[in-house]
N, C-alpha and C positions, 0 to 999 in steps of 0.2 A: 182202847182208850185214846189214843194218839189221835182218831179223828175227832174225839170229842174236844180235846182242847183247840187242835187246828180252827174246828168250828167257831168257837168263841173266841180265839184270836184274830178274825179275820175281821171283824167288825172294828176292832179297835186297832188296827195295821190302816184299813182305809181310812179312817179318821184323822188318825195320824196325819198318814200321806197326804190327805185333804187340807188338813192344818196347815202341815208344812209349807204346799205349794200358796196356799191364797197369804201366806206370812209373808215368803218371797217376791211374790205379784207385788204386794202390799210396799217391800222395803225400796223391790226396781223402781214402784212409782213415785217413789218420796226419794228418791237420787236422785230421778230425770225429772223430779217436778222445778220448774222455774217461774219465779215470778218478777215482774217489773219491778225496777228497784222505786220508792216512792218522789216523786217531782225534787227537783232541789227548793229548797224554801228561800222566796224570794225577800230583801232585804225592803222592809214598807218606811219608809220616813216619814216623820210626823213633827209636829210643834204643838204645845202646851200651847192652849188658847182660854184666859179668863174667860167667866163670863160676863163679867161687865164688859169685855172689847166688842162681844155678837151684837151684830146691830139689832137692830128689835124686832125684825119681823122674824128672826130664828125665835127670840128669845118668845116671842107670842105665843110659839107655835105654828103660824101660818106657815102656807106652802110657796115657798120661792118660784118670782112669775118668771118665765124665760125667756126671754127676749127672741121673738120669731123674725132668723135672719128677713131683710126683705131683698128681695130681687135687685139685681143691676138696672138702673135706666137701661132702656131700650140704645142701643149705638143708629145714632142716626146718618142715614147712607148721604155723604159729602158726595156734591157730584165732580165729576174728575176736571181736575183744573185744567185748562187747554195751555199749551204754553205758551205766551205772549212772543206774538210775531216780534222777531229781531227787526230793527231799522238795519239797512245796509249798509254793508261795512262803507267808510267815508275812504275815498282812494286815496292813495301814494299824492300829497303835491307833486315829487319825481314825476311819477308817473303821469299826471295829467300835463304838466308842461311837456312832455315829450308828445304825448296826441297830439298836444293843439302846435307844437311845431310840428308834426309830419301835416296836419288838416292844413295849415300855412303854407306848407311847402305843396300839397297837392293843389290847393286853390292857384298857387303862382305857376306851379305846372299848365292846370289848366288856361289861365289867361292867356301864360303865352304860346300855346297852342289855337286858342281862339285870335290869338294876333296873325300868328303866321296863315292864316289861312285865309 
């Protein structure tokens, strides 16, 4: 008789054991399960707006027109300014009374070299 119950205990041993193990499976996956905590909720501000304040094309219904930015003018190409010629510096009075005594003093050199000869 011992192998008749063996018999019919072995079918409800593996069950068991089958139970057990996929309960375990089951509990490991739901410890290590993780989820994303959800977004923080952002703070939206708002004002109470009558509606007698909406101008009237909300309050119609129509659909607000949008103003389509337009383009920059064009930048028009300046041509490059040339720098205006300096007049010459105007010299030293000093300085020019000194020339026109050495050119004095060389002309008087000269003469009287053209005398002595």
């Amino acid at each position: 008789m011992p192998s008749l119950a063996s018999e019919r205990l072995r079918p409800w041993i593996g069950s068991a054991a089958l139970h057990v193990i996929l309960i375990g499976l089951l509990a490991g996956f739901a410890v290590n399960w993780r989820t994303e905590p959800p977004p923080p909720q952002l703070a939206i501000e708002g004002s109470v707006v009558r509606y007698e304040d909406l101008p009237s094309s909300v309050k119609s219904g129509k659909p607000l027109s949008e103003k389509v930015p337009q383009p920059p003018p064009p930048v028009q190409a300046q041509p490059e300014r040339q720098p205006e010629p300096r007049p010459p510096p105007e010299p030293d009075p000093a300085v020019e009374q000194k020339r026109a005594a050495e050119q004095q003093a060389q002309l008087a050199a000269q003469r009287e070299r053209a005398e002595q000869q």
